[in-house]
C-alpha positions, 0 to 999 in steps of 0.5 A: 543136825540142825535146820539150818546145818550145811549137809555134808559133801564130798571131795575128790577134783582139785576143781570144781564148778567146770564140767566140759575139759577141751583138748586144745591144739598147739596153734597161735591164731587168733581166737576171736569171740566164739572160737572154742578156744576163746574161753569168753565163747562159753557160758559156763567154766571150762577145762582147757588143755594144750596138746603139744605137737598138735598143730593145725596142718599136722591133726588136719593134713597130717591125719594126726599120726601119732598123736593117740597118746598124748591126746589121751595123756592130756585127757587125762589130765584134764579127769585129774584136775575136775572135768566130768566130760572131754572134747576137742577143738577139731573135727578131725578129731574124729578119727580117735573118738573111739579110742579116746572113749576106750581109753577114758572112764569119762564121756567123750564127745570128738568132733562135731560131725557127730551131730550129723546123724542126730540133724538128719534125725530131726529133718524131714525125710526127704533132707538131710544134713550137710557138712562144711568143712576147713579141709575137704581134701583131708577129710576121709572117709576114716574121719566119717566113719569114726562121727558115724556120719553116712556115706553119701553126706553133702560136703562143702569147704573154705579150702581154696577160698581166700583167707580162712582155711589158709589163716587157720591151716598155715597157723598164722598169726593174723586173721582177716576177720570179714574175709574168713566171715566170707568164705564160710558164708559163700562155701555154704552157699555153694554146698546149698546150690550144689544139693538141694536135699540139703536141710541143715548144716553142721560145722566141722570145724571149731573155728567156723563157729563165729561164723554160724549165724551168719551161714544160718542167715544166708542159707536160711538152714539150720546150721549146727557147731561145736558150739551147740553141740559142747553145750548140749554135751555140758547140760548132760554132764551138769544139768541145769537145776530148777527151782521146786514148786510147791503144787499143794 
């Protein structure tokens, strides 16, 4: 072989250069910028797959019954065509995080409330993370448990509010942009005043991600989402490379 020969490589995906396979709902609201499901949120290539049957109401308020396996069909699908890693865009998803990660010889990363035990890792001891949701009346302790997220944990939410919980939930197929912006900047308002050990937030939901920087500005916390936590998952799975330095 030559200097100036390509090396050999290997194949095996029918895609390539696209890491991160994400489960998609069944849904048809809209999917602004920054939304999980608006492929223009990230800054790199992904997988997305739609899950059929899995809407909004039935993975949040119906607790997902019976949806296990075709979660895991897609999932699969997903490894098939080139993903080296799998989450979903709900937090409620939660609740198959174990089975999905049985079922798969891929990591798997649910839900963002699997970041809750790594925020309150990095805060001082005497605070610890809170989590606003879409749902806090569907929100179990089930789907806790399944993030590994302690008891006890702040919860706050956009349900009841004016617009994002209901848009998102009901599946509608118009979104009151600044009003969703509003509920999610006042639940974490109110979830801050209600605790005052409180010293981050993280977003359960995947919707709420266009809405962090704003939550961070008006609560001054740390706020974490899916979308800091799918990026962390991704650098692992393709880690970024660095150009060598001659140090001689």
């Amino acid at each position: 072989m030559t200097p100036h020969s390509p090396p050999k490589t290997t194949g095996g995906k029918a895609v390539y250069g696209a890491s991160v396979g994400i489960l998609m709902l069944e849904a048809q609201f809209p999917r602004i910028v920054g939304d999980m499901g608006n492929a223009l949120t990230w800054p790199f290539p992904v997988h997305y797959r739609v899950v059929k049957g899995a809407s909004p109401d039935h993975v949040v308020r119906g607790g997902a019954k019976g949806m296990l396996q075709p979660f895991i069909d897609a999932a699969q699908d997903l490894i098939d065509h080139g993903a080296d890693g799998i989450t979903t865009n709900c937090g409620f998803l939660a609740l198959y995080q174990h089975e999905l990660a049985e079922a798969l010889d891929r990591p798997v990363a649910a839900s963002s409330l699997m970041q809750v035990g790594l925020v309150n890792a990095i805060l001082p001891p005497s605070k610890r993370a809170g989590i606003l949701t879409i749902s806090a009346s569907s929100l179990t302790d089930q789907h806790l448990e399944g993030a590994a997220v302690p008891a006890g944990t702040p919860i706050g939410t956009t349900e009841g509010k004016r617009e994002f919980s209901r848009a998102i939930l009901d599946n509608e197929l118009e979104l009151d942009v600044e009003a969703a912006r509003l509920d999610n900047v006042e639940a974490a308002l109110e979830m801050q005043a209600a605790h005052a050990d409180m010293g981050a937030i993280v977003l359960e939901c995947t919707n709420m991600i266009p809405y962090a920087a704003d939550i961070q500005r008006a609560t001054g916390l740390p706020t974490y989402s899916m979308a800091s936590f799918v990026e962390w998952f991704q650098s692992g799975l393709q880690p970024r490379a660095f150009a060598s330095t001659d140090t001689r």
